[in-house]
N, C-alpha and C positions, 0 to 999 in steps of 0.2 A: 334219824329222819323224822320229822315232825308230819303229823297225821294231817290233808286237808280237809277233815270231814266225808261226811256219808255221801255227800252230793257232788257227783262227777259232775254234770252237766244237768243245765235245765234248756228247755230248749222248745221255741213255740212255731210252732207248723202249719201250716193253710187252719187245720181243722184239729190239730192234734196238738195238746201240751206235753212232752214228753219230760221226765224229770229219769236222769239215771243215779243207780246208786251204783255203792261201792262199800266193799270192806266188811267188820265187824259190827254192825248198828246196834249196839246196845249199850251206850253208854246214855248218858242225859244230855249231853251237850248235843250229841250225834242225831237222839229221839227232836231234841227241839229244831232242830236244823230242819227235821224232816217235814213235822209241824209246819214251819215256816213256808218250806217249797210247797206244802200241799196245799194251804190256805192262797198262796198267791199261783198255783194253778190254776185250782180253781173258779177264782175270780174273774180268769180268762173266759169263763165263760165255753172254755172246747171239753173235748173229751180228755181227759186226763188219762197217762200212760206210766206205768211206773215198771222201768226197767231194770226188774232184780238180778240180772245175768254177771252181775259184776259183784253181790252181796254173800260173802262166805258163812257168815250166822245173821239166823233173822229169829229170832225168838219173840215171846208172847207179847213182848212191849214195842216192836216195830210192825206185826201184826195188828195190834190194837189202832195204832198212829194210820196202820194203810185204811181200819173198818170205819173210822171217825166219818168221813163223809159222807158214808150210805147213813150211816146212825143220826148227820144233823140233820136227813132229808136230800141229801144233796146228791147227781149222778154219784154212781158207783166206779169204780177205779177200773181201768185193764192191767192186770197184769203181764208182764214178756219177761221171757225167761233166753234160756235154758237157765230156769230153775237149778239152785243148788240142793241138796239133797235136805239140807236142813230150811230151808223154804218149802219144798216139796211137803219136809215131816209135820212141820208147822201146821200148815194149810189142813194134813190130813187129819193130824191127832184132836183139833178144835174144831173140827168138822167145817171148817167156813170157808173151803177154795168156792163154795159156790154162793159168797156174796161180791164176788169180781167174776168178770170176761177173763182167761188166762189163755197166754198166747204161746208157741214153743219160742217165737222171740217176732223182734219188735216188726222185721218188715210182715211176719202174720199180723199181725195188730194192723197194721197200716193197711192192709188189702181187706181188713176185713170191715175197718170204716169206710173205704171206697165203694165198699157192696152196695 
C-alpha cells in the first residue's frame, strides 16, 4: 500500500485552520508537505491547529517545521493531541512544548478559542 503522506486533512473553520496529521513524519518528502500545509495555513490569516493525534513518530525535524512560524514572527501554532508518547518525549526533551498552546485534543482547542 502506497503512503498518502503526513497530511490527513486540512480543513478551514469559522475561526480555526486545522491541518491533521498522520503517520511517520520524518522523511523529506513528508517534512515538505508539512511546510506546505503550514505556509498556506497560515495565510489564512486564523488560528492555526495542528492535530498530532494521528502522528506515531515526530522527531526533531517535524518539531523544527511546527517552531518555524513563531520564529518568522508569525502567531504560534496549537497543538491537540492525545499526543503520542514520542510527541510528548520530543516536546519535553528540547524543552519547547511551551512555544505552542497544546490541547488534550482538538474539540479542547476549539472551546478554548471560543473563550
Amino acid at each position: 500500500m502506497q503512503s498518502t503522506g503526513p497530511i490527513a486533512l486540512m480543513t478551514e473553520w469559522t475561526h480555526l485552520f486545522v491541518i491533521f496529521l498522520e503517520g511517520d513524519v520524518n522523511e523529506t518528502e513528508d517534512l515538505e508537505l508539512v511546510e506546505l500545509a503550514l505556509e498556506s495555513a497560515q495565510r489564512s490569516g486564523k488560528q492555526v491547529v495542528v492535530d498530532l493525534s494521528g502522528v506515531q513518530f515526530m522527531g526533531a525535524h517535524l518539531l523544527g517545521e511546527l517552531l518555524k512560524p513563531g520564529r518568522l514572527g508569525k502567531p504560534g501554532l496549537w497543538l491537540a493531541g492525545p499526543l503520542g508518547g514520542y510527541a510528548e518525549r520530543t516536546l519535553s526533551v528540547t524543552g519547547s512544548a511551551g512555544a505552542f498552546r497544546i490541547f488534550p485534543t482538538l474539540a479542547d482547542a476549539t472551546a478554548a478559542f471560543r473563550r
